[in-house]
Residue frames as qw, qx, qy, qz and C-alpha x, y, z in Angstrom:
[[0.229, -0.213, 0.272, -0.910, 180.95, -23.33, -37.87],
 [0.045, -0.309, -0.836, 0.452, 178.22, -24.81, -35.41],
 [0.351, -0.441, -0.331, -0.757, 174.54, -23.88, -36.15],
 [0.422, -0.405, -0.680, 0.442, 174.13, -24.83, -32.26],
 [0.118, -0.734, -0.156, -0.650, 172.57, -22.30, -30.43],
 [0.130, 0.176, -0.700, 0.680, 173.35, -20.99, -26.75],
 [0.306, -0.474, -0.825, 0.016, 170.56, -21.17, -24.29],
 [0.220, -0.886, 0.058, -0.404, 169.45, -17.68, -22.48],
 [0.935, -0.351, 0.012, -0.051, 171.14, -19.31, -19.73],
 [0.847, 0.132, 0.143, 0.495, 174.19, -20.48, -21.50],
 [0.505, 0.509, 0.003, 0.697, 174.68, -16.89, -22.67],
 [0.478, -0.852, -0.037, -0.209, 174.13, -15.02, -19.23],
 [0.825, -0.422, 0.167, 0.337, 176.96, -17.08, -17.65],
 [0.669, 0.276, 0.125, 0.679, 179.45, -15.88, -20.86],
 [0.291, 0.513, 0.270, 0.761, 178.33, -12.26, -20.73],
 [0.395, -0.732, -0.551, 0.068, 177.42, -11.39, -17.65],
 [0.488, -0.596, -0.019, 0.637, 180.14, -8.87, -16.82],
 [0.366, -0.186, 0.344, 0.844, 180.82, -7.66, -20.42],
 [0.163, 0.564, 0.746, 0.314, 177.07, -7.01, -21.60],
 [0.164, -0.500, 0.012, -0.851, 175.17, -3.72, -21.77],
 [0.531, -0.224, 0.293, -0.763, 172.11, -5.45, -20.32],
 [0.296, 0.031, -0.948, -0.114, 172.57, -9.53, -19.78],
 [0.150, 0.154, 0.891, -0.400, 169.70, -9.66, -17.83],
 [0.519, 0.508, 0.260, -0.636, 167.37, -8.19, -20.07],
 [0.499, 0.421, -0.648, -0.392, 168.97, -9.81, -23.38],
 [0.181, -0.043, 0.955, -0.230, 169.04, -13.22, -21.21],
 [0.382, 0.251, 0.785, -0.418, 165.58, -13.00, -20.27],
 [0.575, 0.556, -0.056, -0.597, 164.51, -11.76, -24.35],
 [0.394, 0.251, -0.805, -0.366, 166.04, -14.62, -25.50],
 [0.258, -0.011, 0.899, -0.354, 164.60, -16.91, -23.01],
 [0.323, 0.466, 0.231, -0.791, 161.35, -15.67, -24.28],
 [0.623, 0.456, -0.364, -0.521, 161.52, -16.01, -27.85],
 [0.254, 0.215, -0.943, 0.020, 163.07, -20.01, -26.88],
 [0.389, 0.289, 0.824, -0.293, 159.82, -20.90, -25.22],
 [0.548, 0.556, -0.002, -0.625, 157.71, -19.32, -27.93],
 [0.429, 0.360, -0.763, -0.323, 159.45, -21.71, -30.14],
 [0.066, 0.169, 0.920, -0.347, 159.01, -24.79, -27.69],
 [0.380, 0.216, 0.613, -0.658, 155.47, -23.79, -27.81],
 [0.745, 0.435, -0.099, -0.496, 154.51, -23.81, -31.25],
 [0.249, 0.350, -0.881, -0.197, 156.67, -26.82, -31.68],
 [0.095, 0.118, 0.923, -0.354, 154.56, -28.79, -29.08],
 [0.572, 0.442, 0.261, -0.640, 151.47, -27.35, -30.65],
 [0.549, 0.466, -0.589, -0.366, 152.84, -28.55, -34.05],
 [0.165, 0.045, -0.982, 0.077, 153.54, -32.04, -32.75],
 [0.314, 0.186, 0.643, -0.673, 149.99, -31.96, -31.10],
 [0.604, 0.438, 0.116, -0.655, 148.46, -31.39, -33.85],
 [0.431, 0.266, -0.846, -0.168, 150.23, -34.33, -36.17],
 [0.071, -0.074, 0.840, -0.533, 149.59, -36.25, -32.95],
 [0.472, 0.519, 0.364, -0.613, 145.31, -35.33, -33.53],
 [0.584, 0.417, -0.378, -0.585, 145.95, -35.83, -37.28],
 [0.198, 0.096, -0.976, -0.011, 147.62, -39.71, -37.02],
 [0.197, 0.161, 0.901, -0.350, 144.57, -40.44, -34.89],
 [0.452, 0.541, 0.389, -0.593, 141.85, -38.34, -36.27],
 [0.670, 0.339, 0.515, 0.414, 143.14, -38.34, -39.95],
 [0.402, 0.901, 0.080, 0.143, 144.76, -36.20, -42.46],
 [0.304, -0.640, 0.542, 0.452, 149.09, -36.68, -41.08],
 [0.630, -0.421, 0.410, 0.508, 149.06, -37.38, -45.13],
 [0.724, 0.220, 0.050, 0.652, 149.65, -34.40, -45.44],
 [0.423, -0.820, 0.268, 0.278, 152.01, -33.45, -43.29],
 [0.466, 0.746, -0.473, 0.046, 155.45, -33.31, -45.27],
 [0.536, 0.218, -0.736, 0.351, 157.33, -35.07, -42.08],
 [0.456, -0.774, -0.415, -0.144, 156.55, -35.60, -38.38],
 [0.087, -0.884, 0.159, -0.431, 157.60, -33.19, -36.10],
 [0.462, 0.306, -0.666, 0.500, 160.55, -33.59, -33.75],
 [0.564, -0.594, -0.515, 0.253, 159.93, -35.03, -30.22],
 [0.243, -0.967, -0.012, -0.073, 160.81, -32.36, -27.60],
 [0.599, -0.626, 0.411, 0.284, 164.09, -33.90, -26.35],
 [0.690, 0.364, 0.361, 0.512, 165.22, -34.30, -30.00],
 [0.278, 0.820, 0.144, 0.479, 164.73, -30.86, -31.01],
 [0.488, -0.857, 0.091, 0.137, 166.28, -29.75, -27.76],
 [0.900, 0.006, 0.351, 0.258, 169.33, -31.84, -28.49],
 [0.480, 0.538, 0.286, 0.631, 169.65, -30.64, -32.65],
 [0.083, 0.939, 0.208, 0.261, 169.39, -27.35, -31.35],
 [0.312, -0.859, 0.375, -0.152, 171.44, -26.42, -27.96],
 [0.887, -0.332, 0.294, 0.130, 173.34, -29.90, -27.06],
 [0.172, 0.784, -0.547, -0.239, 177.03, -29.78, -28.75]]
C-alpha cells in the first residue's frame, strides 16, 4: 500500500459524480494541504534564520525543500 496522498484536485476529478459534496470535501482538503505547505515553509524559514543566525544545532534534521516534500508526498 502507497502512503501517497491524492491532491484536492486529484480527488475531485475521481469523485466528482459519486460524492455527497466533492466540491466542498475538494475544497476542505485543499485547505488543510496549504496549511501544511505553510507551516512547512515557516519551518524551513526558520532553520534557514537558525543556519545563519545560529542555533540549526538543534534542529534534529533540516527540513524538506518545497518540491521535495511535494514529490514524497503526492508524486507516485
Amino acid at each position: 500500500m502507497s502512503d501517497k496522498k491524492q491532491t484536492a484536485v486529484e480527488w475531485l476529478m475521481l469523485n466528482l459524480h459519486t460524492a455527497k459534496d466533492p466540491f466542498g470535501t475538494a475544497k476542505a482538503m485543499e485547505k488543510e494541504q496549504h496549511e501544511t505547505s505553510y507551516k512547512k515553509g515557516f519551518e524551513l524559514r526558520s532553520y534557514i534564520h537558525d543556519s545563519i543566525y545560529g542555533g540549526v544545532e538543534y534542529w534534529e534534521k533540516e527540513p524538506k525543500r518545497f518540491e521535495d516534500y511535494y514529490n514524497e508526498t503526492y508524486e507516485s
